[in-house]
C-alpha positions as CSV (number, residue, x, y, z in Angstrom):
1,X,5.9,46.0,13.5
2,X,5.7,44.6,17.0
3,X,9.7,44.6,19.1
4,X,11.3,41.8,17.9
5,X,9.0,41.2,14.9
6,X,11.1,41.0,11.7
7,X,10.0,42.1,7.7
8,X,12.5,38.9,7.3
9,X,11.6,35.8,7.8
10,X,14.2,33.6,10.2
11,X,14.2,30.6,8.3
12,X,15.2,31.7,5.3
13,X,17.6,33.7,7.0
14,X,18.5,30.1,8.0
15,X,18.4,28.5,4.8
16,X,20.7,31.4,3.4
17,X,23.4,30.6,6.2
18,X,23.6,27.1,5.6
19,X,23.7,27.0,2.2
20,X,26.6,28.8,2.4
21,X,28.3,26.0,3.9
22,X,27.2,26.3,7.7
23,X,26.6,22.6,8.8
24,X,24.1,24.1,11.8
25,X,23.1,27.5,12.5
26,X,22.6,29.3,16.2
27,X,19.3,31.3,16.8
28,X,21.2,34.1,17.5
29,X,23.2,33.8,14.5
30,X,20.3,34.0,12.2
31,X,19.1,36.7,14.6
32,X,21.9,38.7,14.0
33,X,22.0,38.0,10.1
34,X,18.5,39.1,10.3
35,X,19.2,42.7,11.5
36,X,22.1,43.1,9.3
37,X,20.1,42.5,6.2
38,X,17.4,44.1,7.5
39,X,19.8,47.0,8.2
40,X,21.7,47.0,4.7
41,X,17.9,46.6,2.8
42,X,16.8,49.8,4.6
43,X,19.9,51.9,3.7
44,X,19.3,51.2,-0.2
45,X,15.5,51.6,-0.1
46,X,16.1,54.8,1.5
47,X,19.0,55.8,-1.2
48,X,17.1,54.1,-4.2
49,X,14.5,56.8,-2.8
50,X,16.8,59.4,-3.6
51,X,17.5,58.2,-6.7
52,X,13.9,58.6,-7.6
53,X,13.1,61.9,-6.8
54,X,16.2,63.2,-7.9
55,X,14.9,61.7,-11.4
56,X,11.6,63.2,-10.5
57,X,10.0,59.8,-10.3
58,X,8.2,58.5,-6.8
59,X,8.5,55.0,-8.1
60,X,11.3,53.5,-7.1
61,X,12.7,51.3,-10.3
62,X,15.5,48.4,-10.9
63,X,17.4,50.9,-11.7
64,X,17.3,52.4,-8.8
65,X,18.3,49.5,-6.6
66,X,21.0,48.7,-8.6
67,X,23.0,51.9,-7.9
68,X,22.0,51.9,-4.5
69,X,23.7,48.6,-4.3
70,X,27.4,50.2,-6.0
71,X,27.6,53.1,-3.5
């Protein structure tokens, strides 16, 4: 990805933050929620990866995700 390109989109980032009750939203608010999500989603791939191999799989399944999310 190009600096300052995002896998997340911003305004859904948006969306999420103002359905939570936000009545407006500051660019670098949603910036920051970006890279915090963005942050916390690459910690679990890479421990749902774990998961995986440890199981011998290299497919990462719901499984997976769902205990990378408890620890």
């Amino acid at each position: 990805m190009a600096k300052g390109e995002t896998a997340i989109p911003k305004a859904p980032a948006a969306r999420i933050l103002l359905s939570g009750g936000a009545k407006r939203v500051s660019a670098s608010a949603v910036d920051a929620f970006v890279r915090v999500l963005e942050e916390r989603a690459f910690h679990i791939s890479e421990r749902a990866l774990q998961l995986a191999k440890h199981s011998g799989r290299v497919t990462i399944q719901r499984e997976d995700i769902e205990m990378a999310v408890r620890r």
